[in-house]
C-alpha positions as CSV (number, residue, x, y, z in Angstrom):
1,X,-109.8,41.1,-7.8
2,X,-107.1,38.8,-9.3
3,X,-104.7,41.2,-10.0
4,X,-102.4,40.6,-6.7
5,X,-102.5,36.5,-7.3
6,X,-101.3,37.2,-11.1
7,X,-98.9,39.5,-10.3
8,X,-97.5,37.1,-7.9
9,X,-98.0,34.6,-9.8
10,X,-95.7,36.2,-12.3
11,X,-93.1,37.3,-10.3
12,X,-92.2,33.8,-8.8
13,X,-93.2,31.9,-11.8
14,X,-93.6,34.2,-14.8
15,X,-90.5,35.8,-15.0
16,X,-87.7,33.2,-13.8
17,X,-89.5,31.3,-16.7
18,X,-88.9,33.5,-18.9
19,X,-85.5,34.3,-17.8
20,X,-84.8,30.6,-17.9
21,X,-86.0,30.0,-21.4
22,X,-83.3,33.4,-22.6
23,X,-80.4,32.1,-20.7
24,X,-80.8,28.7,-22.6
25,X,-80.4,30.5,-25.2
26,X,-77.0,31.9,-25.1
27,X,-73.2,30.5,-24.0
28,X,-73.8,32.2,-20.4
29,X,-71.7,30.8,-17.7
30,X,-69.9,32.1,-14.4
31,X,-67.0,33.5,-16.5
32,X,-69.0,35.5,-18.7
33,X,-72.2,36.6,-16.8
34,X,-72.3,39.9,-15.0
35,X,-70.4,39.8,-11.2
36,X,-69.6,42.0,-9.0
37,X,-65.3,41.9,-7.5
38,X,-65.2,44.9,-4.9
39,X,-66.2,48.2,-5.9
40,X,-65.8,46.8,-9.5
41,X,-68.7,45.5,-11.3
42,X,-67.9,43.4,-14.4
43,X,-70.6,43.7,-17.3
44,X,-72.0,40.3,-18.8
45,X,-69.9,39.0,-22.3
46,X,-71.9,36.3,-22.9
47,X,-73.4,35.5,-26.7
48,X,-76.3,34.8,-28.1
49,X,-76.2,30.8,-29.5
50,X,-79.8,30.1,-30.7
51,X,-80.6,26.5,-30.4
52,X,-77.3,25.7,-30.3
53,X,-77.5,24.3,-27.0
54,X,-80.5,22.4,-27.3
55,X,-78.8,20.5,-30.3
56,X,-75.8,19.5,-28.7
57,X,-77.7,18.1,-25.5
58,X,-80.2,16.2,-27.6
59,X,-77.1,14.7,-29.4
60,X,-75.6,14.1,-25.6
61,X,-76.0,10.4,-24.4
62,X,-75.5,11.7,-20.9
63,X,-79.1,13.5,-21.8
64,X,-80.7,10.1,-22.8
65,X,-79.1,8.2,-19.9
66,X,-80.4,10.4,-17.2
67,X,-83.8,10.6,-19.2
68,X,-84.1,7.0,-19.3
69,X,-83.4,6.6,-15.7
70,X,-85.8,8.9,-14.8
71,X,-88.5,7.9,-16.5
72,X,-88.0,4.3,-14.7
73,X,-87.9,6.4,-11.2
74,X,-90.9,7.9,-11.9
75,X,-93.2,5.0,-13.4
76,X,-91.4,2.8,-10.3
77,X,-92.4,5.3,-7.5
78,X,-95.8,6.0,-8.9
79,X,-96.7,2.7,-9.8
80,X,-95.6,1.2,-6.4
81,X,-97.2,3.9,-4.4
82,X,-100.7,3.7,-6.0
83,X,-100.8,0.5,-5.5
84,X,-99.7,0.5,-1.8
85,X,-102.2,3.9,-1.3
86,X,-105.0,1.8,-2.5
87,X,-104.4,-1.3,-0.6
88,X,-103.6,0.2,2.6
89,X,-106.6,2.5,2.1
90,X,-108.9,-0.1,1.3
91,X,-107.9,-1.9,4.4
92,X,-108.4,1.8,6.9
93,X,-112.1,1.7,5.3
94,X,-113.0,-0.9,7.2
95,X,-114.3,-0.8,11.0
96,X,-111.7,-2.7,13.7
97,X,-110.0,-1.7,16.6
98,X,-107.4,0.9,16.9
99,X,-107.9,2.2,13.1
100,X,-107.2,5.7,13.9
101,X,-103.7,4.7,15.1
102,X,-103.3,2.9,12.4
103,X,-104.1,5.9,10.3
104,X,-102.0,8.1,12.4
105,X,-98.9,5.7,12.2
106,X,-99.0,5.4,8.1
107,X,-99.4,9.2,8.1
108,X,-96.6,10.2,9.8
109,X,-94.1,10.1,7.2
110,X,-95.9,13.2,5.8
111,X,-95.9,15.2,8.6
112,X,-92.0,14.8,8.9
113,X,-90.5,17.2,6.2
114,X,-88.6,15.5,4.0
115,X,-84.9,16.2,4.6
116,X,-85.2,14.6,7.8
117,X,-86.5,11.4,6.8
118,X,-84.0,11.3,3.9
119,X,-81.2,11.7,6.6
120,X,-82.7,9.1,8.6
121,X,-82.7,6.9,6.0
122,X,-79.4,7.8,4.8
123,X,-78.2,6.5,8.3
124,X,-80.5,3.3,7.8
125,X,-78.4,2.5,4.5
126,X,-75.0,3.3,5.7
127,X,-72.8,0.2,5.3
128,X,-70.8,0.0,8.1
129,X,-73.5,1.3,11.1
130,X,-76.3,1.1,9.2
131,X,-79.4,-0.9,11.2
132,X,-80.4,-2.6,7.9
133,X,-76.5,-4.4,7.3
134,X,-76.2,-5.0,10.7
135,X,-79.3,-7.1,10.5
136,X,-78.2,-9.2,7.9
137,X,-75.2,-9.5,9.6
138,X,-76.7,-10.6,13.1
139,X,-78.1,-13.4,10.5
140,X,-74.8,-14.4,9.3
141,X,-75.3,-12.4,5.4
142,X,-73.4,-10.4,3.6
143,X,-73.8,-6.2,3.9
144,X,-75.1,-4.7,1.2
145,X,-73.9,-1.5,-0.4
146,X,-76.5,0.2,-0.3
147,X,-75.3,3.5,-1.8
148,X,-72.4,2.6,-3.5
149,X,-73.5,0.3,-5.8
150,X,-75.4,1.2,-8.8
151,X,-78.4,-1.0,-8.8
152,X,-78.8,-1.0,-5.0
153,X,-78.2,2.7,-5.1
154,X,-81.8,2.9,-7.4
155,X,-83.2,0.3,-5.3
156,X,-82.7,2.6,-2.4
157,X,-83.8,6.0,-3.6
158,X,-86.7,4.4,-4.9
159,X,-87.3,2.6,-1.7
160,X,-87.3,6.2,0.2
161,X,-89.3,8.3,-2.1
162,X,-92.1,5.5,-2.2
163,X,-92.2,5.9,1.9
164,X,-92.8,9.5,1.4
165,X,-95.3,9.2,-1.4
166,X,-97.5,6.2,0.2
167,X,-99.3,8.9,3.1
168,X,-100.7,11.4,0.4
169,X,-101.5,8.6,-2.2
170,X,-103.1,6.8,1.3
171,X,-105.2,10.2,2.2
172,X,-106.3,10.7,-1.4
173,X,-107.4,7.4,-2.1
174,X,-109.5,6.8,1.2
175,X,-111.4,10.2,0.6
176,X,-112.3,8.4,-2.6
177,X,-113.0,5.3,-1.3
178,X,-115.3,7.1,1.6
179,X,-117.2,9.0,-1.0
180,X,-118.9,5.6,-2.7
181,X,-122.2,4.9,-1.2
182,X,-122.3,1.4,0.6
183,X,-125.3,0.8,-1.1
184,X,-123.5,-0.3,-4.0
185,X,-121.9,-3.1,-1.9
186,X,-124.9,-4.1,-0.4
187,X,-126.9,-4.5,-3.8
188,X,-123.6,-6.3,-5.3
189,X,-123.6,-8.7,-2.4
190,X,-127.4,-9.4,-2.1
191,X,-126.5,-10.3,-5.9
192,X,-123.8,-12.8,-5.1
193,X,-121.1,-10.8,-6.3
194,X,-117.7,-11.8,-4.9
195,X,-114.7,-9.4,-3.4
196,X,-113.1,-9.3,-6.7
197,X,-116.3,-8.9,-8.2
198,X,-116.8,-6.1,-6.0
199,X,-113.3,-4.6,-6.0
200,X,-113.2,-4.6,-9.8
201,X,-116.8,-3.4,-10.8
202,X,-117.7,-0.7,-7.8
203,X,-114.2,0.2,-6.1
204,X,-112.0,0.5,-8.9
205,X,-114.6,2.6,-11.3
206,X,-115.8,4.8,-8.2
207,X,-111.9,5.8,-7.6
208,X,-110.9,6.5,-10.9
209,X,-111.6,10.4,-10.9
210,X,-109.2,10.9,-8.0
211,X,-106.9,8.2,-8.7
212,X,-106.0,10.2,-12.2
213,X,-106.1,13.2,-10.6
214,X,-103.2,11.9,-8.0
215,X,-101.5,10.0,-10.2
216,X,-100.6,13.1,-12.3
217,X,-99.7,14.8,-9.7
218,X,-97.8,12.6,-7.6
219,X,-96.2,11.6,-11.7
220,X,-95.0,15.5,-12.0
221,X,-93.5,15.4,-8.1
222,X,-91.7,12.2,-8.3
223,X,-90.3,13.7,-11.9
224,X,-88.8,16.2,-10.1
225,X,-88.1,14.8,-7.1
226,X,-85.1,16.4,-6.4
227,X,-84.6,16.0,-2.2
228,X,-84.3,12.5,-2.0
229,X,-81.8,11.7,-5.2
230,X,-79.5,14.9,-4.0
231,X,-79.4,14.5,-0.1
232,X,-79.2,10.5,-0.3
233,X,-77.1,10.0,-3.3
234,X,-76.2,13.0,-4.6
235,X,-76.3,11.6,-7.6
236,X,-73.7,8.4,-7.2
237,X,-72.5,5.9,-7.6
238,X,-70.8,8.1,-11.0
239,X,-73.9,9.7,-11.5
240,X,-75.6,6.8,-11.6
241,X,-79.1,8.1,-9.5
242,X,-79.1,11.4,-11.6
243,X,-82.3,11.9,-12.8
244,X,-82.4,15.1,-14.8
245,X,-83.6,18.0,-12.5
246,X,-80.2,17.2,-10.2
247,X,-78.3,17.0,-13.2
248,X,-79.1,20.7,-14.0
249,X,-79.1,21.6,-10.6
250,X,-75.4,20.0,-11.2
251,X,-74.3,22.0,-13.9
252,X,-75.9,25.3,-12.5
253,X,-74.4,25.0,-8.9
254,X,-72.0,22.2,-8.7
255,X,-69.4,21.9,-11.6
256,X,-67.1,24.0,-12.5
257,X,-67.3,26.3,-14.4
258,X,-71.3,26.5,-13.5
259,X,-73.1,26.6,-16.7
260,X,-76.0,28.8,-16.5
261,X,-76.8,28.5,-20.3
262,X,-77.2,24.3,-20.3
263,X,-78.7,24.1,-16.7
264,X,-81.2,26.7,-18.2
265,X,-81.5,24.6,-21.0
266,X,-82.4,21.2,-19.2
267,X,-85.1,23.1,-17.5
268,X,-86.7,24.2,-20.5
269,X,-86.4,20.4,-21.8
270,X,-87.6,19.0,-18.5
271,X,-90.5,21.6,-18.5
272,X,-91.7,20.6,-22.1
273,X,-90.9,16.8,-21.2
274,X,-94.1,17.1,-18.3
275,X,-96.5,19.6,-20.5
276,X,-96.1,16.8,-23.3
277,X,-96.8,14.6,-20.9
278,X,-99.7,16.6,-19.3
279,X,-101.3,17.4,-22.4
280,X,-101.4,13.2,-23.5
281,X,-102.6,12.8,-20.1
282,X,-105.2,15.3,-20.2
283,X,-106.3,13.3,-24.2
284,X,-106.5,10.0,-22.2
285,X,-108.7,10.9,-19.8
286,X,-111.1,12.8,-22.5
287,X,-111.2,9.4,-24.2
288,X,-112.3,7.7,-21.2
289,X,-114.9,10.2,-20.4
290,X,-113.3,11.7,-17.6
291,X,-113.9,15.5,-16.9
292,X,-110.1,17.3,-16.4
């Protein structure tokens, strides 16, 4: 019965894996992999190196750089979306007027797929039409380079991928908040239990289980979040916004001569960066009781 789903499973996952996984382990690049010129077909030269590209990334700065970097756009975007999911969402739970548009109108940067809204916004930062420079300089301030400088430049991408994070973090943490019964608020305010008191002893423990779910995942998007870094930045200023899934998408399809063999191998080391991650994860959570 699950034969087709692993056999699909395996061809779209399993075996470009695997494939990855041998090609970072050997010196394959565009000048010595197997191509085609006319009628001729060239066979592949390329060696096998062991480790030996592993070692000489790890001993790379440019591999610590981009690490560090994207461990700050992760724990930034995450961070800052959860906690604008769960105040926004806490505010929808409530009854007033016009709360479906509301929903509707935080929701809709979702629905847009997400090279559109990185365009958009790419056109929002430019510095010399851009609506956000031309308001500061209706106000008599100075434009800001939005993209070309390298701290504005983070400030920006992070800025974007938190406006497309905020509608699922929104959705996942109202389902939460909708599944804890009101009696609990009632009995805690019969009691004389403050908001706080309420927030921190019956809204916070009743959305754990989903907030740790989403916060995983969303951790493991954002990681790999390569859209918005490559169609807003592409990486500048000087590499500056390269996190490391553009950086092998850089050496792979962008530099020349591509190099298949390190792309390959900053996959395998972004892959074992987020199962480490996943597996520490998983231990937390077994600490604190939670079922994952």
């Amino acid at each position: 019965m699950i034969a087709p789903v692993v056999a699909v499973v395996v061809a779209i996952i399993g075996w470009p894996l695997v494939r990855g996984i041998y090609l970072s382990l050997t010196d394959a690049d565009e000048t010595n992999v197997e191509r085609t010129i006319g009628v001729n077909t060239i066979e592949a030269s390329y060696d096998w190196v062991g480790l030996e590209n592993y070692r000489e990334i790890l001993a790379d700065s440019v591999f610590w750089d981009r690490l560090g970097w994207t461990v700050l756009w992760t724990v930034s975007c995450v961070g800052i979306t959860f906690l604008l999911g769960l105040g926004l969402s806490i505010m929808l739970n409530r009854r007033f007027r016009g709360r479906t548009l509301y929903r509707m109108a935080l929701i809709l940067p979702w629905a847009i797929p997400a090279f559109v809204s990185v365009f958009a916004w790419r056109m929002l930062y430019n510095e010399r039409n851009g609506i956000l420079n031309t308001v500061l300089d209706d106000r008599g301030l100075a434009g800001i380079a939005w993209l070309s400088d390298p701290v504005w430049a983070k400030v920006a991408v992070v800025a974007v991928n938190v406006w497309l994070g905020v509608p699922f973090m929104l959705i996942a943490m109202l389902g939460a908040l909708q599944s804890i019964p009101l009696d609990l608020y009632e009995a805690a305010e019969m009691d004389g239990a403050n908001a706080w008191q309420r927030f921190w002893n019956i809204t916070l423990p009743g959305v754990r289980s989903v907030s740790m779910t989403v916060v995983l995942i969303s951790t493991i998007w954002t990681f790999n979040m390569f859209p918005v870094i490559f169609l807003l930045t592409r990486g500048g200023p000087a590499g500056e916004t390269d996190i490391l899934v553009t950086e092998a998408f850089n050496l792979a399809f962008i530099r020349a001569p591509r190099d298949f063999a390190e792309s390959a191998t900053w996959g395998v080391l972004i892959l074992l960066l987020l199962v480490l991650f996943a597996a520490a994860y998983r231990r937390a959570l077994r600490r604190q009781g939670e079922v994952w």
